[in-house]
PASEBA-1860 file (N, C-alpha, C; in nm, 3 decimals):
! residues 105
1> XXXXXXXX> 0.805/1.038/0.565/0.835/0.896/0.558/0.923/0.861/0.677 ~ 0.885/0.732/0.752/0.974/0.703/0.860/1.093/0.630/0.846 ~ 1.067/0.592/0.733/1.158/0.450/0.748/1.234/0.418/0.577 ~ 1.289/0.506/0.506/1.308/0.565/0.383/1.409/0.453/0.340 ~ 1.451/0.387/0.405/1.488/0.240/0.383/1.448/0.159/0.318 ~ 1.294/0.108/0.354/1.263/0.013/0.340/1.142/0.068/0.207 ~ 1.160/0.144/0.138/1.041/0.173/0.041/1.055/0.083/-0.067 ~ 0.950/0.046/-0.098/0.926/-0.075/-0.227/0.870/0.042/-0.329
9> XXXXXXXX> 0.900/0.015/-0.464/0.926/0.092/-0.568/0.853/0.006/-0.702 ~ 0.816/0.078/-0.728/0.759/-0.020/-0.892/0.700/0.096/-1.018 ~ 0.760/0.080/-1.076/0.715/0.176/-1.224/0.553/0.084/-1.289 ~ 0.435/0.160/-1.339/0.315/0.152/-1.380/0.300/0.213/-1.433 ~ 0.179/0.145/-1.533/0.103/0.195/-1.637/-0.037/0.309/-1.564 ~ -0.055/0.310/-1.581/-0.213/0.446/-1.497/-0.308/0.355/-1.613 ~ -0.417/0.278/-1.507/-0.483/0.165/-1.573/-0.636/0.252/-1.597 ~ -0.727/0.197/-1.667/-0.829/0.270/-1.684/-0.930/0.252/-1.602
17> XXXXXXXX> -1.040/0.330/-1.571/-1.136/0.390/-1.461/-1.097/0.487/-1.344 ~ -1.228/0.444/-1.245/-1.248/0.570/-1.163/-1.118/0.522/-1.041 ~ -1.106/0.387/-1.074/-1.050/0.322/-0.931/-0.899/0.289/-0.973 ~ -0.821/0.355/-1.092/-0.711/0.349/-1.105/-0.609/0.345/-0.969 ~ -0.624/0.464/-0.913/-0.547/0.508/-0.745/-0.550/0.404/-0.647 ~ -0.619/0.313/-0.665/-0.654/0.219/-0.553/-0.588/0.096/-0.617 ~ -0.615/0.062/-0.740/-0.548/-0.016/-0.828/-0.370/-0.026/-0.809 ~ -0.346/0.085/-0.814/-0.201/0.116/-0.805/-0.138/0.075/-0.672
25> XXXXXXXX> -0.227/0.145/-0.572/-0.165/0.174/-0.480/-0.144/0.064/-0.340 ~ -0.296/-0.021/-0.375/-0.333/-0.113/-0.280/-0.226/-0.244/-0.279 ~ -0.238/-0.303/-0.415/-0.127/-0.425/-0.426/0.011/-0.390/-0.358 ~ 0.083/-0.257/-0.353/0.206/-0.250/-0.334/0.203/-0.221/-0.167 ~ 0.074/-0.132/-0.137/0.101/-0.141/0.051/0.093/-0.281/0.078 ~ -0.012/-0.329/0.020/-0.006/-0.504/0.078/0.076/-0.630/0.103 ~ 0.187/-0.562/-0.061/0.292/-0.600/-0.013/0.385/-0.601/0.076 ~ 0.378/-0.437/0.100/0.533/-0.414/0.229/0.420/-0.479/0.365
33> XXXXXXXX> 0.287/-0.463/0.387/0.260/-0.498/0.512/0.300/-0.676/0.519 ~ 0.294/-0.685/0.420/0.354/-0.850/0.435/0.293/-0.965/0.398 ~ 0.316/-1.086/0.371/0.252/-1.235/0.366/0.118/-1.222/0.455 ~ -0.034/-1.278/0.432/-0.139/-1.331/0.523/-0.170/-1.218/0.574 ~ -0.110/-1.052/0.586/-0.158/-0.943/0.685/-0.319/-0.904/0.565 ~ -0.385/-0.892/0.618/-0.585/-0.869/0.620/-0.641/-0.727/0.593 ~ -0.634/-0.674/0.489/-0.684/-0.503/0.513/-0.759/-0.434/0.592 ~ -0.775/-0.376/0.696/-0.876/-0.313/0.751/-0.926/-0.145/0.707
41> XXXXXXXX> -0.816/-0.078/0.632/-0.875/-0.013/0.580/-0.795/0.065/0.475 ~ -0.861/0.164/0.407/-0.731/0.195/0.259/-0.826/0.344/0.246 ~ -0.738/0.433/0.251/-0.749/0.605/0.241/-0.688/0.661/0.106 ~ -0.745/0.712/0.042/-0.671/0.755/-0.097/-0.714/0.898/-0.117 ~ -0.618/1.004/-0.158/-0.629/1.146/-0.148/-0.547/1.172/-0.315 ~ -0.634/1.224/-0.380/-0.561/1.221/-0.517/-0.523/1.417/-0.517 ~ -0.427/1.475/-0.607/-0.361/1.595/-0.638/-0.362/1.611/-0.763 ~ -0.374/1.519/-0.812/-0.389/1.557/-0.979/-0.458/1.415/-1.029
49> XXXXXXXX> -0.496/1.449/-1.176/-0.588/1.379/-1.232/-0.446/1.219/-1.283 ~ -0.488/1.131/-1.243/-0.435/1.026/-1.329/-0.495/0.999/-1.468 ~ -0.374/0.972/-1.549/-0.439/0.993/-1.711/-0.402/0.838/-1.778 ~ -0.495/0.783/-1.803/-0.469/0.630/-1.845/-0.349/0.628/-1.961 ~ -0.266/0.538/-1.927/-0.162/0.515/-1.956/-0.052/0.563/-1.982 ~ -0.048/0.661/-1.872/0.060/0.712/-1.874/0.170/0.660/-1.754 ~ 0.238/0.685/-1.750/0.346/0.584/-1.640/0.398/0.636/-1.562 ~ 0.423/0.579/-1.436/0.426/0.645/-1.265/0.507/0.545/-1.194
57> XXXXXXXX> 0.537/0.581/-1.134/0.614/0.558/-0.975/0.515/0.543/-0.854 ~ 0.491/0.346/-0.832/0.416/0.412/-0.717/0.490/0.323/-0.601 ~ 0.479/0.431/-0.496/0.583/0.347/-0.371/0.536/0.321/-0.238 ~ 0.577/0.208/-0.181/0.503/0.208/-0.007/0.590/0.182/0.041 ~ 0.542/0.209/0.196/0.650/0.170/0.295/0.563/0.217/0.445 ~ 0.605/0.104/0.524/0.557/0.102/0.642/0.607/0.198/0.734 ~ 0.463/0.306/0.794/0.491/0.369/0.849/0.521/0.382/1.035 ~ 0.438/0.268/1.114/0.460/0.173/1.217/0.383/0.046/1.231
65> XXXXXXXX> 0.417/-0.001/1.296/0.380/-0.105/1.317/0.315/-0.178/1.465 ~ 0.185/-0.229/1.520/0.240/-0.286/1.630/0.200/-0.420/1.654 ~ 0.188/-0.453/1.768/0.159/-0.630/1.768/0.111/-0.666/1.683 ~ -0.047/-0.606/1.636/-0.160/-0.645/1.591/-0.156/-0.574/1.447 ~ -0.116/-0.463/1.484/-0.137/-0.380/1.310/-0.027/-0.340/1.264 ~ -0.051/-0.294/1.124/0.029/-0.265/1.033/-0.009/-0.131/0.984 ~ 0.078/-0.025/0.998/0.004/0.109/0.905/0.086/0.166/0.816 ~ 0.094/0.140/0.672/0.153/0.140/0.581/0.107/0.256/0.508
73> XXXXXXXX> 0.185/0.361/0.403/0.184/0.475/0.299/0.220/0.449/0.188 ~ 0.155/0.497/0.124/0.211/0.482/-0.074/0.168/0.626/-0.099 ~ 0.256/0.630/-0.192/0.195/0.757/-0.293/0.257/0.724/-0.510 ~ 0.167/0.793/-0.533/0.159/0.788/-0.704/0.256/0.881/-0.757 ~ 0.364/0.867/-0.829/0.432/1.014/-0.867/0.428/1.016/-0.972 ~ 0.419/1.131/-1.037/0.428/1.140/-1.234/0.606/1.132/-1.203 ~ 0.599/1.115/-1.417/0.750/1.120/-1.413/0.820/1.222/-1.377 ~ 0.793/1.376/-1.317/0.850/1.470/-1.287/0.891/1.458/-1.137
81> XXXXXXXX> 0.847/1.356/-1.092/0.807/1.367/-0.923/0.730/1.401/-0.871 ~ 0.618/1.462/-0.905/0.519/1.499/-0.832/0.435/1.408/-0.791 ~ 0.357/1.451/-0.705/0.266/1.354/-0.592/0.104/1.376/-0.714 ~ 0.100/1.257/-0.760/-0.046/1.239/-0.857/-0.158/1.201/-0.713 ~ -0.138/1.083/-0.658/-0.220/1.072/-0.564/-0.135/0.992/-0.415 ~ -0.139/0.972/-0.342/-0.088/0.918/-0.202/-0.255/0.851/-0.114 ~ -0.167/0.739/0.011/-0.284/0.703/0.038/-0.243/0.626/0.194 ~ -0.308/0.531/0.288/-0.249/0.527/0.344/-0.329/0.389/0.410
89> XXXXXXXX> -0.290/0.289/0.431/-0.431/0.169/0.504/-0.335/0.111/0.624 ~ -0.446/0.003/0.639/-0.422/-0.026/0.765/-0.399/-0.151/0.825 ~ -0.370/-0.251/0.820/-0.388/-0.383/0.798/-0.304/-0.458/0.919 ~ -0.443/-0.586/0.911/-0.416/-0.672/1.057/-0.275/-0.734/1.042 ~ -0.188/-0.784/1.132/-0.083/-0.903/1.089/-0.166/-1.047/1.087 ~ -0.113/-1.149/0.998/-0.140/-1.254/1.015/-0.154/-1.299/1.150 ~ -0.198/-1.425/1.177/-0.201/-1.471/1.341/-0.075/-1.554/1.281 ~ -0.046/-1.572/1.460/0.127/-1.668/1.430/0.081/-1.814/1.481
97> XXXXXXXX> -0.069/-1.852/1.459/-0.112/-2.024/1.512/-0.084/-2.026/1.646 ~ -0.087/-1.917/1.766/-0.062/-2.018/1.838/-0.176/-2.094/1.883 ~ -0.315/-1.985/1.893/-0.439/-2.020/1.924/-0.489/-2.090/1.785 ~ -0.461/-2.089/1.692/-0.516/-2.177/1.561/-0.457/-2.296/1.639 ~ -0.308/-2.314/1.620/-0.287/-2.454/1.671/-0.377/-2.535/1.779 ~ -0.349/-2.431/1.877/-0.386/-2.531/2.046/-0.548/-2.545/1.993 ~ -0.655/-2.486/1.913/-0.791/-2.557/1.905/-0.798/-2.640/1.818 ~ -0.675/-2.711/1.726/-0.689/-2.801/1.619/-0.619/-2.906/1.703
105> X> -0.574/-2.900/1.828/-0.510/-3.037/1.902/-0.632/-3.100/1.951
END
């Protein structure tokens, strides 16, 4: 982790199906990448089986950043700490209008 600061944290339920890990994991990178930032892509590597409803720790935090992109990490932990699944995407930043603006003048 680069930046052990800034990790966003949230306790969950382990929801049911195949796409639990993505469920978990996606809303909270999307968050730290920020307001309006666009997914371009989402990697998920699971270590153990997630078991519906049982309850986890899942956390993100941006790993760099540059003009254009955002590359953000989460991972799933049982209550012992262990790593259930981790993952990692990729996402555009919003545009800042300047070219939206100047073609709506």
């Amino acid at each position: 982790m680069s930046n052990t600061s800034n990790i966003l944290r949230c306790d969950a339920a382990v929801p049911s199906g195949e796409a639990a890990g993505a469920i978990l994991l996606q809303p909270l990178l999307a968050q730290v990448a920020g307001d309006g930032s666009l997914p371009v892509s989402l990697a998920l590597d699971f270590s153990a089986a997630l078991i519906e409803g049982h309850t986890v720790q899942v956390e993100a935090w941006i790993d760099r950043a540059t003009r254009s992109l955002i590359f953000a990490h989460g991972r799933v932990l049982g209550v012992s700490g262990d790593i259930l699944a981790s993952g990692s995407a990729v996402f555009r930043r919003a545009a800042t209008g300047s070219l939206t603006s100047e073609r709506q003048s």
